[in-house]
C-alpha positions in Angstrom: 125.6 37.4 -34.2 123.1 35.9 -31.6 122.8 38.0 -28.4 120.0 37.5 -25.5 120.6 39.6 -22.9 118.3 40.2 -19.8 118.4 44.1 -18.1 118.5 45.0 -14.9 117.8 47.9 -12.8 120.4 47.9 -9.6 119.5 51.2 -9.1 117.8 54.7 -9.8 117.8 55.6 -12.8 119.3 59.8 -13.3 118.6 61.4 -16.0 121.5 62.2 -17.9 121.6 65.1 -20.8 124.0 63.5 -23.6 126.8 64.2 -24.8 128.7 65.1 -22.1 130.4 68.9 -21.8 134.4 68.3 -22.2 135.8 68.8 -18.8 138.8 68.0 -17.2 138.7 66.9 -13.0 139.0 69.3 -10.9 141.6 67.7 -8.6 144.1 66.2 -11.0 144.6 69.8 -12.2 144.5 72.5 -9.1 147.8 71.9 -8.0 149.8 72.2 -11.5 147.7 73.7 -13.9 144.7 76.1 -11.7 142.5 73.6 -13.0 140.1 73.6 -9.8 137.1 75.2 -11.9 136.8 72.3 -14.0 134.3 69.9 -13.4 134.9 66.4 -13.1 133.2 64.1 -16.1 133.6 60.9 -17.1 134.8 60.7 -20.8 134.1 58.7 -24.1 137.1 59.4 -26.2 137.5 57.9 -29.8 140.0 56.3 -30.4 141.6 57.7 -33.8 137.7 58.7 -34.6 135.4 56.2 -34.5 138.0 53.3 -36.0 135.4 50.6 -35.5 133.9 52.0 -38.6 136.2 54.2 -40.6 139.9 53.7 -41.8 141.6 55.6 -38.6 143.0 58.5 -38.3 141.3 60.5 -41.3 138.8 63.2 -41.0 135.9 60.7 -41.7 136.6 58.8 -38.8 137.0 61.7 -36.7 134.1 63.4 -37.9 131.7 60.2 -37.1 133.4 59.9 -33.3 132.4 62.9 -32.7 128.5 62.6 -33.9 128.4 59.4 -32.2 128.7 61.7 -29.2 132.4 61.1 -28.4 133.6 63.8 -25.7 137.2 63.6 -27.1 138.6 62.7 -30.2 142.0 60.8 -30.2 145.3 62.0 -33.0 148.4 59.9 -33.1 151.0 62.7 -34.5 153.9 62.1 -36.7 156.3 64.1 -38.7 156.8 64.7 -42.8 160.0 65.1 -44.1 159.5 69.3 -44.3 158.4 69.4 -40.7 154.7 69.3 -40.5 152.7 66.7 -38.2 150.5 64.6 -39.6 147.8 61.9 -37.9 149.2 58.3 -38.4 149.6 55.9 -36.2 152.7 54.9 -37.0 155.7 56.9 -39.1 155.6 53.1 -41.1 152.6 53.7 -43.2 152.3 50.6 -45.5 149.3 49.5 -43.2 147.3 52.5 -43.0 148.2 53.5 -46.2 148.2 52.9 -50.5 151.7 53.5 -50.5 152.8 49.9 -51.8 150.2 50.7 -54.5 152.1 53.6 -56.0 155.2 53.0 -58.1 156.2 56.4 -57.6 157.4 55.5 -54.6 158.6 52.6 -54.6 162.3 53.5 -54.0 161.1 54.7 -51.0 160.9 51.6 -49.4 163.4 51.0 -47.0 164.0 49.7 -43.7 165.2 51.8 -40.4 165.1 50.9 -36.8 162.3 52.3 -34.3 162.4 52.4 -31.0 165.3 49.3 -31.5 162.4 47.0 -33.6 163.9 46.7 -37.5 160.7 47.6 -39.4 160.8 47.6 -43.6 158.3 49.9 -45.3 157.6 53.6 -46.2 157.8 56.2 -43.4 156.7 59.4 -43.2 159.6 61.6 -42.7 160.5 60.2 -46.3 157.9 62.2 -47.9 157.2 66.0 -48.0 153.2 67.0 -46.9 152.7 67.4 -50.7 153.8 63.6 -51.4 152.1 62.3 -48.7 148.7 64.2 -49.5 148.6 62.0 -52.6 148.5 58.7 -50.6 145.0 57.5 -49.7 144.2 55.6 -46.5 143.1 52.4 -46.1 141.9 50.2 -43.1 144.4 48.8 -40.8 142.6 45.4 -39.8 140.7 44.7 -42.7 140.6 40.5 -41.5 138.5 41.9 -38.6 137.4 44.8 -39.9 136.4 44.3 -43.2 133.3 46.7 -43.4 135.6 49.2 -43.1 137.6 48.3 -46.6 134.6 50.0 -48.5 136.0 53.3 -47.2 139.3 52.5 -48.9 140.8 54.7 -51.1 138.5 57.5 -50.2 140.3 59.9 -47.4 143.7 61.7 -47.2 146.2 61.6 -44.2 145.0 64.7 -42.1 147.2 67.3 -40.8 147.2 67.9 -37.0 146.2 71.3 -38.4 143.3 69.8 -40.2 142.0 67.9 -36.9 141.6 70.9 -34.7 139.9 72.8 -37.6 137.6 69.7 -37.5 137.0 70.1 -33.9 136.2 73.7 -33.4 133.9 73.4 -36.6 131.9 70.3 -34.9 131.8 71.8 -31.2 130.2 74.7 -33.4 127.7 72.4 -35.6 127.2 70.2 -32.2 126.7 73.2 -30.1 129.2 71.1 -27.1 133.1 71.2 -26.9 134.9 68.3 -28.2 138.0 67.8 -27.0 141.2 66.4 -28.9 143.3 63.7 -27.2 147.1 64.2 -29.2 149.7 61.8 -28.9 153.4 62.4 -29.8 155.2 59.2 -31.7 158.4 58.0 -31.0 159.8 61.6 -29.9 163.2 60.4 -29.5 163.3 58.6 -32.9 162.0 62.0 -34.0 164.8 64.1 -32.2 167.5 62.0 -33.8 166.2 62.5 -37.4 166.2 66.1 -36.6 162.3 66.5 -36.8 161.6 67.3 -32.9 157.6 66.9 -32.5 156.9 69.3 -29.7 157.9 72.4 -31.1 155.3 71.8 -33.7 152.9 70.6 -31.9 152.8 74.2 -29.5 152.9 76.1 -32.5 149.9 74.5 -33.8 147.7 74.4 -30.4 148.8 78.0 -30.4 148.1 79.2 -33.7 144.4 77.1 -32.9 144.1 78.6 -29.5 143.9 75.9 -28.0 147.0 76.1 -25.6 145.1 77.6 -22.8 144.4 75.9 -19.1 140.5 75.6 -20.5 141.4 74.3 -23.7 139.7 71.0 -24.4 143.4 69.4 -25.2 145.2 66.6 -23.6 149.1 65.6 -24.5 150.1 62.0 -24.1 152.8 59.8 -24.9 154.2 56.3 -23.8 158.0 58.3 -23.3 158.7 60.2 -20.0 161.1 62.5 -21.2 159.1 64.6 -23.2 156.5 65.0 -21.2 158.4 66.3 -18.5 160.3 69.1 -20.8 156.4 69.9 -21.3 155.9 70.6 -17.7 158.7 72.0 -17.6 158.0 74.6 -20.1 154.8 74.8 -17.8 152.2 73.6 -20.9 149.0 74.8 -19.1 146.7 71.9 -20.9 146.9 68.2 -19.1 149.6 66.0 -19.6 149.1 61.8 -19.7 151.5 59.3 -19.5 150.8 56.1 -21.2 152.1 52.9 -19.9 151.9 49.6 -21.0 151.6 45.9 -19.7 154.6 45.3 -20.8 158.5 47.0 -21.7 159.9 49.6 -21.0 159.4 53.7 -22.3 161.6 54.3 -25.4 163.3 57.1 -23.9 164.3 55.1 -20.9 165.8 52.2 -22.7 168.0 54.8 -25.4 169.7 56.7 -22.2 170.0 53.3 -20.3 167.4 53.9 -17.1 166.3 49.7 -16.1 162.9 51.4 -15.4 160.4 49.9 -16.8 156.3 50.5 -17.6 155.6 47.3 -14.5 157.9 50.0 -12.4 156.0 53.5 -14.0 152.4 51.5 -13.4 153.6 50.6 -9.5 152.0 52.6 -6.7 155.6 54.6 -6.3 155.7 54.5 -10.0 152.6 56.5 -10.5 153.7 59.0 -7.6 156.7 59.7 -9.7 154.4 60.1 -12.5 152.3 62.3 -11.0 155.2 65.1 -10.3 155.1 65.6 -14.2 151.9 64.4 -15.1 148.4 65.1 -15.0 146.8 61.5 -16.2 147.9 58.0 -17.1 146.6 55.9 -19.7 147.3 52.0 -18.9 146.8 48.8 -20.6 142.9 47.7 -20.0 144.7 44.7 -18.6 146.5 46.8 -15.8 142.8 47.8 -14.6 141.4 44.5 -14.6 142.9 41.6 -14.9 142.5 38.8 -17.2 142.2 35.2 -15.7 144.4 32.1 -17.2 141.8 31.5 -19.6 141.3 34.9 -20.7 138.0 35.3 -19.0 137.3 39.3 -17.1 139.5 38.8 -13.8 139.0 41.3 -11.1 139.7 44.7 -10.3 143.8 45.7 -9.5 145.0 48.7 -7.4 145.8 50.4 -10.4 142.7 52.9 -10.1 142.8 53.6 -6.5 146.8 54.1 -6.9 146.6 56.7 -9.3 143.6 58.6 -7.9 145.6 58.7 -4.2 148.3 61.3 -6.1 145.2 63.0 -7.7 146.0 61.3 -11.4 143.1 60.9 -13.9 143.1 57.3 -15.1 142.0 56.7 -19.1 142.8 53.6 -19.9 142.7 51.8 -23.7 141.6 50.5 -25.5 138.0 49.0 -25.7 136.3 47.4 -28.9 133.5 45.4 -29.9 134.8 42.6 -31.9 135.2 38.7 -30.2 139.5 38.8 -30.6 139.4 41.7 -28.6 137.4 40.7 -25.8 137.7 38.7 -22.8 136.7 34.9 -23.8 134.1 34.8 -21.1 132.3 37.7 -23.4 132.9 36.7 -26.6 129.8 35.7 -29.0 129.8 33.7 -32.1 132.4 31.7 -33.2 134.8 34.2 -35.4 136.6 37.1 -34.5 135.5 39.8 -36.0 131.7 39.2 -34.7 130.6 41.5 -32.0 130.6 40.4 -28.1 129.2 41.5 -25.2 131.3 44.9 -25.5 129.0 46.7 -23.0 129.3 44.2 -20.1 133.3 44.4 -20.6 133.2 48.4 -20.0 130.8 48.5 -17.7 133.2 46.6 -15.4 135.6 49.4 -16.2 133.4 52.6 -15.4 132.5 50.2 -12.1 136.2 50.0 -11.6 136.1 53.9 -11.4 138.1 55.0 -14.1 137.5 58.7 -15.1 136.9 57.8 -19.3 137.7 54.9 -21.6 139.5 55.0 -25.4 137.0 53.2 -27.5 137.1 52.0 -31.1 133.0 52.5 -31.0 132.1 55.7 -29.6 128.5 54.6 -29.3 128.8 51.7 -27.3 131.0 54.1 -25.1 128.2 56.4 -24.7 125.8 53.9 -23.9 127.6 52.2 -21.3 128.3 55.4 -19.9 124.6 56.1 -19.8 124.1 52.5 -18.6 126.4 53.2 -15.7 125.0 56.6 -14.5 121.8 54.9 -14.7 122.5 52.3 -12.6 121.9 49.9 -14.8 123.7 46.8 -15.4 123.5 44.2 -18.3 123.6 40.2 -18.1 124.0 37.8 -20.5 121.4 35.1 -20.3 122.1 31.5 -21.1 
């Protein structure tokens, strides 16, 4: 990849002490959770580790997020047949995953309906923790990613259990707090199989404690229904919603409510939100806008909405390669070589969001330091 690029200082540089101290904004959390001695930071969280480099998901990619000086580490949580969560993106593991490899289970394959899409595979609440501790990950996009295929082979699915173990041993080795961003899958796909995932999920943050107002813990998920039984039970860490550019929450759609994400991500939407909520997470493309031609549009409300009913705004997800980027950005001719990735979020941290999911917790960090800096970056011709 061929990259000239020209720097240039719009402002006074700060000095800035990296990594950044986990923290949580003090106004999104006073009201609901007595948050108001938090300080407000702007956060680089990797997204399932640092998957621009690692299989996702697994210890190793967790691990490297965080010594890439990630503030927050990002687990996807599913269930095993016996109960236990596990970090997968997806219940459907064929894609993160040797199952397919492994005759053993082979009559496992099946096909069952997820949030109403018909998907054929192997799922996780087929196989006990045991079984599924003998399956080895593998990367995800290996036609863009395929680096990352060395790792193969190499790293077990992780128990939630397992990734706040990680966590308290890093802020330790580290000598800062990383936080850990959880997401719950498919809850009421989970509920009907008889394998709720919230019940598990306090136990472990518990038994970690890591259930406190100052733990360094968010809860998301793209449902509504769970997270308000959360704040109902009066969960003391934050709560984000996620939202999407398009559909409609799973959990609306099953009890028949028209509502949509477009209505969720709508200035009343996100007032709604913000009785139950602490944080959204939204589509990049909800912040800013692509053009026709899939060139960096501008700005939307979205950020000032949220932050008018005191909600943190985190949106996902950024990453380095060309088919990820906006065109006007893109480098090279094939997609999996590397664009200009720190122009694209420095337009976001300019938009005034309060952290970013990133595949490559570096470049988050450096176009976080970029931005404090007052620095911006321009591609020259």
């Amino acid at each position: 990849m061929s990259c000239s690029r020209r720097l240039t200082v719009a402002g006074v540089a700060v000095a800035l002490a990296l990594p950044l101290s986990f923290a949580v904004p003090a106004s999104a959390l006073a009201d609901r959770r007595g948050g108001g001695d938090l300080a407000d930071e702007l956060l680089v969280i990797g997204h399932r580790g640092a998957s621009g480099y690692r299989p996702e998901h697994t210890l190793a990619s967790y691990e490297l997020a965080a010594r890439m000086g990630a503030d927050v580490i990002e687990a996807d949580v599913v269930s095993t047949a016996d109960g236990v969560l596990v970090s997968r993106h997806e219940n459907e593991i064929s894609g993160t995953t040797d199952v397919a490899e492994r005759p053993e289970f082979a009559d496992r394959r099946t096909t069952k309906t997820v949030d109403g899409v018909a998907l054929t595979g192997w799922f996780t609440e087929d196989f006990t923790l045991a079984e599924l501790r003998t399956l080895r990950a593998v990367e995800r996009l290996p036609e863009v990613r395929e680096e990352n295929t060395v790792y193969d082979g190499l790293y077990p699915v992780p128990t939630l259990d397992e990734v706040l173990d990680l966590r308290k041993r890093l802020s330790k080795e580290l000598d800062r707090e990383i936080g850990v961003y959880i997401e719950t899958k498919h809850p009421t796909y989970f509920d009907a199989e008889g394998l709720s995932l919230e019940e598990p999920l306090l136990a472990d943050l518990r038994e970690a404690r890591m259930d406190r107002r100052s733990s360094p813990v968010f809860l998301q998920s793209f449902e509504t229904t769970n997270l308000r039984e959360l704040h109902d039970l009066r969960v003391r860490v934050p709560l984000v919603q996620l939202l999407s550019a398009t559909g409609a929450p799973a959990d609306l759609v099953a009890a028949g409510d028209p509502r949509t994400y477009a209505d969720l991500s709508s200035a009343a939407g996100l007032a709604e939100v913000a009785e139950y909520a602490d944080g959204v997470g939204p589509d990049k493309n909800q912040v800013i806008a692509r053009n026709a031609d899939g060139s960096l549009g501008e700005a939307t409300s979205f950020v000032a909405d949220a932050h008018r009913v005191d909600l943190i705004v985190h949106p996902y997800t950024l990453r380095n390669e060309n088919t990820f980027l906006p065109t006007d950005l893109r480098e090279g001719t094939a997609p999996d070589d590397y664009g200009l990735a720190l122009q694209e979020q420095l337009r976001f941290w300019e938009a005034g969001v309060d952290g970013i999911f990133t595949d490559n917790p570096d470049t988050g960090v450096e176009s976080r330091r970029l931005f404090l800096a007052g620095e911006t970056l321009d591609a020259a011709a």
